[in-house]
N, C-alpha and C positions, 0 to 999 in steps of 0.2 A: 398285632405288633408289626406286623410285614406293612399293612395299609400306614401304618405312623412314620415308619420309615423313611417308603416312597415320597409321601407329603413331603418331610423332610429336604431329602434330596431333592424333590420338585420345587419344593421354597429356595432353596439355596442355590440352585441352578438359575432360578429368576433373577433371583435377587444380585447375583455377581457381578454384571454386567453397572449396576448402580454404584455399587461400593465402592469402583475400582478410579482411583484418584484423577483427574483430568490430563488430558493429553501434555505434554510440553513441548515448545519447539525448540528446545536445546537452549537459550539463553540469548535469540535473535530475536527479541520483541524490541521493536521502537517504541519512543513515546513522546515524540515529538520534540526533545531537545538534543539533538545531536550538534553534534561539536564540528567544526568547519574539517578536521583532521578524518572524521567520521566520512563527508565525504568525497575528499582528494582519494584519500587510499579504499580502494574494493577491496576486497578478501577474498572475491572469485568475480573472473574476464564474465559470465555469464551472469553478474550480478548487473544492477543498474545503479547509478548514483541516487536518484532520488526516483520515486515513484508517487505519481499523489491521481489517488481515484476519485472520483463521484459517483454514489451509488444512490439507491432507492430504496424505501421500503414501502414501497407500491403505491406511491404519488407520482412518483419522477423524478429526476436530481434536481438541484436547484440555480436552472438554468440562466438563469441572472447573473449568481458567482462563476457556475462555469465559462461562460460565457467572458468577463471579465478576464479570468484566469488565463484563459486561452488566447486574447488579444493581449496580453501581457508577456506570455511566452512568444506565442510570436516576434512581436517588437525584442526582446530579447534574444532570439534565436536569429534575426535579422543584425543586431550588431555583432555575435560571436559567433560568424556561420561557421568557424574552421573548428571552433571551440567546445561547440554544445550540439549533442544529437537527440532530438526528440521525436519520438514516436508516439502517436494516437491510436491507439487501441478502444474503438468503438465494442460494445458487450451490451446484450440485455434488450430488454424490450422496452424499457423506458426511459432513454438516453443515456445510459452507465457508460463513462468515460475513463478512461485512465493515462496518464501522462507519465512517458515511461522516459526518463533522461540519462541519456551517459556525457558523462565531462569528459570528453577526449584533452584538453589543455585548458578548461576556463581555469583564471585567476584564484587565488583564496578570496583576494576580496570580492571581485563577479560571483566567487560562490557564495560568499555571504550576503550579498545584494540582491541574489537570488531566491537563497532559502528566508530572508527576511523578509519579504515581498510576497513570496511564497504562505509564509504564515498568516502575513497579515489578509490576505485575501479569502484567505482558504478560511480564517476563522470568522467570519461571518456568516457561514454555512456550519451545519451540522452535521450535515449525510457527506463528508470527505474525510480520508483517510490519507495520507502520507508518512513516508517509510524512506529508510534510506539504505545502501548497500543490499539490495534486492531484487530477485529477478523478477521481470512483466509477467504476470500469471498469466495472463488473460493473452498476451502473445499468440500470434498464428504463425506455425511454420511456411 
Protein backbone atom coordinates (compact mmCIF):
# COMPACT_ATOMS: atom_id res chain seq x y z
CA UNK A 1 0.00 0.00 0.00
CA UNK A 2 2.94 2.44 1.08
CA UNK A 3 4.86 1.47 -2.54
CA UNK A 4 1.16 2.49 -4.37
CA UNK A 5 1.34 5.75 -2.70
CA UNK A 6 4.69 6.80 -3.20
CA UNK A 7 4.15 5.98 -7.20
CA UNK A 8 1.44 8.16 -6.60
CA UNK A 9 2.88 11.14 -5.42
CA UNK A 10 6.06 10.35 -7.60
CA UNK A 11 3.50 10.52 -10.72
CA UNK A 12 1.95 13.56 -9.59
CA UNK A 13 4.96 15.36 -8.66
CA UNK A 14 6.12 14.82 -12.48
CA UNK A 15 3.45 15.27 -13.98
CA UNK A 16 2.68 19.13 -12.36
CA UNK A 17 4.93 21.01 -14.03
CA UNK A 18 3.01 19.75 -17.56
CA UNK A 19 -0.63 20.52 -16.46
CA UNK A 20 0.15 24.00 -15.38
CA UNK A 21 -1.43 26.50 -18.03
CA UNK A 22 1.18 28.62 -20.12
CA UNK A 23 2.86 31.44 -19.08
CA UNK A 24 1.04 35.04 -20.00
CA UNK A 25 2.62 38.27 -20.41
CA UNK A 26 -0.10 40.38 -18.97
CA UNK A 27 -2.09 41.33 -22.09
CA UNK A 28 1.24 43.06 -24.06
CA UNK A 29 1.38 40.65 -27.08
CA UNK A 30 1.64 42.68 -30.49
CA UNK A 31 0.48 41.22 -33.57
CA UNK A 32 1.42 43.42 -36.04
CA UNK A 33 -1.56 45.82 -36.40
CA UNK A 34 -1.05 48.47 -34.21
CA UNK A 35 -2.65 51.79 -34.56
CA UNK A 36 -0.50 55.06 -35.29
CA UNK A 37 -1.98 56.24 -31.51
CA UNK A 38 -0.11 52.84 -30.49
CA UNK A 39 2.99 54.32 -31.27
CA UNK A 40 3.11 58.23 -30.45
CA UNK A 41 2.16 57.49 -26.94
CA UNK A 42 4.75 54.72 -24.77
CA UNK A 43 3.21 53.59 -21.56
CA UNK A 44 6.81 53.41 -20.16
CA UNK A 45 10.16 56.23 -20.89
CA UNK A 46 12.14 52.71 -20.95
CA UNK A 47 9.91 51.27 -23.69
CA UNK A 48 10.77 51.69 -27.36
CA UNK A 49 8.43 52.85 -30.18
CA UNK A 50 8.88 50.14 -32.45
CA UNK A 51 11.22 47.28 -32.28
CA UNK A 52 11.70 44.93 -35.38
CA UNK A 53 14.34 41.81 -35.11
CA UNK A 54 15.79 39.33 -37.44
CA UNK A 55 16.52 36.21 -36.16
CA UNK A 56 17.72 32.56 -37.13
CA UNK A 57 16.84 29.22 -36.72
CA UNK A 58 20.18 28.07 -37.59
CA UNK A 59 20.72 29.18 -41.20
CA UNK A 60 21.16 32.81 -40.58
CA UNK A 61 18.65 35.69 -40.95
CA UNK A 62 17.75 36.67 -44.29
CA UNK A 63 20.26 38.92 -45.11
CA UNK A 64 18.92 40.25 -48.30
CA UNK A 65 15.71 41.81 -46.41
CA UNK A 66 17.76 42.90 -43.61
CA UNK A 67 19.88 44.45 -45.52
CA UNK A 68 17.28 46.33 -47.43
CA UNK A 69 15.50 47.31 -44.22
CA UNK A 70 18.62 48.83 -42.84
CA UNK A 71 19.34 51.10 -46.06
CA UNK A 72 15.83 52.12 -45.71
CA UNK A 73 16.12 53.11 -41.98
CA UNK A 74 18.95 54.92 -42.64
CA UNK A 75 17.77 57.14 -45.46
CA UNK A 76 14.95 57.54 -43.03
CA UNK A 77 16.87 58.52 -40.04
CA UNK A 78 18.91 60.75 -42.36
CA UNK A 79 15.73 63.08 -43.14
CA UNK A 80 14.34 62.99 -39.27
CA UNK A 81 17.68 63.29 -37.50
CA UNK A 82 16.07 65.42 -34.52
CA UNK A 83 13.15 63.07 -34.79
CA UNK A 84 13.79 59.36 -34.69
CA UNK A 85 16.46 57.52 -32.53
CA UNK A 86 17.72 54.19 -33.74
CA UNK A 87 19.81 51.78 -32.25
CA UNK A 88 21.35 48.46 -33.65
CA UNK A 89 21.60 45.86 -31.52
CA UNK A 90 23.89 43.10 -33.12
CA UNK A 91 23.06 39.38 -31.03
CA UNK A 92 23.81 35.75 -31.88
CA UNK A 93 26.09 33.95 -34.04
CA UNK A 94 24.37 34.28 -37.10
CA UNK A 95 23.74 37.87 -37.81
CA UNK A 96 20.59 38.36 -35.39
CA UNK A 97 19.78 41.90 -35.68
CA UNK A 98 17.41 44.21 -33.97
CA UNK A 99 16.28 47.70 -34.57
CA UNK A 100 15.36 49.23 -31.58
CA UNK A 101 13.47 52.93 -32.37
CA UNK A 102 12.25 55.64 -30.23
CA UNK A 103 10.21 58.66 -31.87
CA UNK A 104 11.39 61.55 -29.94
CA UNK A 105 8.89 64.07 -32.27
CA UNK A 106 8.38 62.18 -35.79
CA UNK A 107 5.14 63.09 -37.33
CA UNK A 108 1.88 60.68 -37.18
CA UNK A 109 2.14 60.80 -40.73
CA UNK A 110 6.37 59.94 -40.89
CA UNK A 111 4.94 57.35 -38.40
CA UNK A 112 2.85 55.91 -40.49
CA UNK A 113 5.20 56.01 -43.56
CA UNK A 114 7.31 54.31 -41.49
CA UNK A 115 5.53 51.55 -39.85
CA UNK A 116 4.04 51.09 -43.52
CA UNK A 117 7.27 50.52 -45.26
CA UNK A 118 8.28 48.92 -42.35
CA UNK A 119 5.63 46.03 -43.02
CA UNK A 120 5.90 45.96 -46.22
CA UNK A 121 9.57 45.09 -46.23
CA UNK A 122 9.88 43.09 -43.26
CA UNK A 123 7.09 40.71 -44.81
CA UNK A 124 9.00 39.28 -47.42
CA UNK A 125 10.96 37.48 -44.84
CA UNK A 126 9.94 35.14 -42.32
CA UNK A 127 12.44 34.86 -39.63
CA UNK A 128 11.45 38.96 -38.42
CA UNK A 129 9.60 39.89 -35.74
CA UNK A 130 8.15 43.48 -34.72
CA UNK A 131 6.64 44.92 -31.78
CA UNK A 132 5.66 48.22 -30.73
CA UNK A 133 5.82 50.04 -27.23
CA UNK A 134 8.66 47.74 -26.06
CA UNK A 135 11.79 47.74 -24.47
CA UNK A 136 15.34 46.46 -26.60
CA UNK A 137 15.77 43.06 -24.90
CA UNK A 138 18.89 42.38 -26.32
CA UNK A 139 20.19 45.92 -25.17
CA UNK A 140 23.72 46.30 -23.50
CA UNK A 141 24.19 48.49 -20.78
Amino acid sequence: MKTIRYFLILLITALLPFSMPACKNNGKARNGNETMKDLVQLSDTSNYSLLVSFYSIGSGIDHKVAKEYDNFIKSFEAEHTDEILVERIHWGREGELDFCMRFTGLKPADQKILLDRTNEIISKSKWVNHSTDTPCKRKRN
